[in-house]
C-alpha positions in Angstrom: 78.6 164.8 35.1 77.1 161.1 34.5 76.1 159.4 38.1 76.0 155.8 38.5 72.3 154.8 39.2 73.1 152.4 41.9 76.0 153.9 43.7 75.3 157.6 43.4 79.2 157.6 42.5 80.0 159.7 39.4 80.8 157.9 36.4 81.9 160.5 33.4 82.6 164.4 33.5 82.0 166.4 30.5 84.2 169.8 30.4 83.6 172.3 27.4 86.1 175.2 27.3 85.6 178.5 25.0 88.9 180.6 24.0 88.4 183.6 22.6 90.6 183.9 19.4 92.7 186.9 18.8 91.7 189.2 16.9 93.2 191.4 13.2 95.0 193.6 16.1 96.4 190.7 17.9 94.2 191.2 21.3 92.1 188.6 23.0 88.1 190.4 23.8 88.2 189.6 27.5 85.5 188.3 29.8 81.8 187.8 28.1 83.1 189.9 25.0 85.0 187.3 24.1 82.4 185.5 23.0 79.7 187.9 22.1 78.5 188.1 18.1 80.9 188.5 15.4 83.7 187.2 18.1 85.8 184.0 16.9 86.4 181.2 19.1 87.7 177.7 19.7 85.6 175.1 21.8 87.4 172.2 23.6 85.2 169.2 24.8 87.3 167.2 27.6 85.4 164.0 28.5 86.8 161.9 31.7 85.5 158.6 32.3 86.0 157.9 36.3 86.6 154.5 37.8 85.8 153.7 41.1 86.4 150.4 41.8 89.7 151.0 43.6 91.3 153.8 45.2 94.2 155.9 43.7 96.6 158.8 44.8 95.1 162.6 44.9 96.6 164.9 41.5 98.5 167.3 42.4 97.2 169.6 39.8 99.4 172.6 38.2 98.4 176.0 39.2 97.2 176.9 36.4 95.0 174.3 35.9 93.2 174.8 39.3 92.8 178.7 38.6 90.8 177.2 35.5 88.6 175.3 37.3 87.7 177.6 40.0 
């Protein structure tokens, strides 16, 4: 997360999500084994840039996406 110097307000959030890639069987490793040695996976880099300088609405954000972020 960048902070702005002056405002302590943050500025940028940086998000990197690993997917574990299914395997020759067709099943996903799950939890840390998914992305042990030998294991392929994809890596998504999400980078937000965050404007303060006026108010806006709260997201409603789908479920899924909030089980994600927990």
């Amino acid at each position: 997360m960048g902070i702005d110097q002056k405002t302590s307000l943050p500025e940028s959030i940086l998000m990197t999500v690993l997917i574990g890639r299914r395997n020759e069987h067709g099943r996903t490793a799950k939890g840390d084994a998914a992305f042990s040695d030998g294991v392929e996976h994809i890596v998504f880099s999400y980078e937000y840039k965050l404007d303060t300088a006026k108010e806006t609405e709260p997201i409603d954000l789908p479920d899924p996406v909030k089980r994600m972020l927990k």
